[in-house]
C-alpha positions as CSV (number, residue, x, y, z in Angstrom):
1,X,-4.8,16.2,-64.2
2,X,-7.7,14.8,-62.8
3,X,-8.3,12.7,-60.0
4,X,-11.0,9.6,-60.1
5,X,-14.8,10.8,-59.4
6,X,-15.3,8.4,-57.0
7,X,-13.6,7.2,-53.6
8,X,-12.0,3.9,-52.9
9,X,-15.4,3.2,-50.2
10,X,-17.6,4.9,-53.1
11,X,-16.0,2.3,-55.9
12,X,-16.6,-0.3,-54.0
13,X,-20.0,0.2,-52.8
14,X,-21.0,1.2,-56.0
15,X,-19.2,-2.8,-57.5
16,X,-20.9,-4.4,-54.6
17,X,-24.7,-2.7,-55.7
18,X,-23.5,-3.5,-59.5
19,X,-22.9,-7.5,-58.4
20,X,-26.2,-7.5,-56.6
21,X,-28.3,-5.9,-59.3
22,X,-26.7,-8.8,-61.8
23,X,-27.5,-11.5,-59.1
24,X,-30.9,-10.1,-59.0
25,X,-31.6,-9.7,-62.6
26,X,-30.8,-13.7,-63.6
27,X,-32.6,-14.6,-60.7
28,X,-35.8,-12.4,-61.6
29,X,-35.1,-14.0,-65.2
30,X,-35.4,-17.3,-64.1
31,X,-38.8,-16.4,-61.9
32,X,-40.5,-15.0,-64.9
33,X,-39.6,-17.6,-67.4
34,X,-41.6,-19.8,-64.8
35,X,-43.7,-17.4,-64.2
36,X,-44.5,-17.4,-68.2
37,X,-43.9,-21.2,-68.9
38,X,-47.8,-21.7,-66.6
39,X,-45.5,-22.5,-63.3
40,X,-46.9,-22.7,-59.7
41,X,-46.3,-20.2,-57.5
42,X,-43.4,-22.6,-55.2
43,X,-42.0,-23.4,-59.0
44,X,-41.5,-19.8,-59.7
45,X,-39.9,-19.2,-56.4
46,X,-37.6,-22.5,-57.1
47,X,-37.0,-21.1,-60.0
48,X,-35.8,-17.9,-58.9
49,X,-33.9,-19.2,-56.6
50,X,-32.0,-21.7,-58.8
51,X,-31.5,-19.2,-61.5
52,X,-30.1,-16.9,-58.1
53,X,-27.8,-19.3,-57.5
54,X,-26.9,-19.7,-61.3
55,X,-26.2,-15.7,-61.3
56,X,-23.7,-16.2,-58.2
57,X,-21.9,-19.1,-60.2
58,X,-21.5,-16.6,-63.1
59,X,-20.5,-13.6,-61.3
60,X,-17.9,-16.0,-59.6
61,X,-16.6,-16.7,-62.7
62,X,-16.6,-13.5,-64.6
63,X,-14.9,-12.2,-61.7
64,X,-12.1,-14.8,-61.9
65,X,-11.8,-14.2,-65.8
66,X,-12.0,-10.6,-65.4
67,X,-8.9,-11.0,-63.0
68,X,-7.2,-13.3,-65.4
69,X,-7.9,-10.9,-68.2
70,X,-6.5,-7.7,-66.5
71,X,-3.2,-9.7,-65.6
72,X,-2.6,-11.0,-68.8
73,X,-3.3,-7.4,-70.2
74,X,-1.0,-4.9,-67.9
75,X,1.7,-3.6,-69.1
76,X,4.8,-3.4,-66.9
């Protein structure tokens, strides 16, 4: 049989890079839809900083539902 590919520390760097790459991308969203909308330069930075914090909110809760959905889902 095989074994996993990666290690426990190398699964969970590897989620932690994953949840920082999403955070990133919703927040770089957010700055160019300023950035294309005509926005300042402080708007685009409030901007991707609001859209930042939206991507934590979101990863917050697909983590929670993801839990949730894994629970329900296991068999015994």
């Amino acid at each position: 049989m095989v074994g996993p590919s990666l290690s426990d520390d190398e699964a969970k760097l590897a989620s932690l890079r994953l949840k920082i790459g999403f955070v990133l991308l919703v927040g770089f969203s957010g700055g160019f839809v300023g950035l294309a909308a005509g926005a300042t330069l402080p708007q685009v930075a409030l901007a991707f900083v609001g859209a930042s914090v939206l991507g934590v909110a979101l990863l917050v809760f697909l983590s929670y539902w993801g839990r949730e959905f894994v629970n329900v889902n296991q068999r015994r």
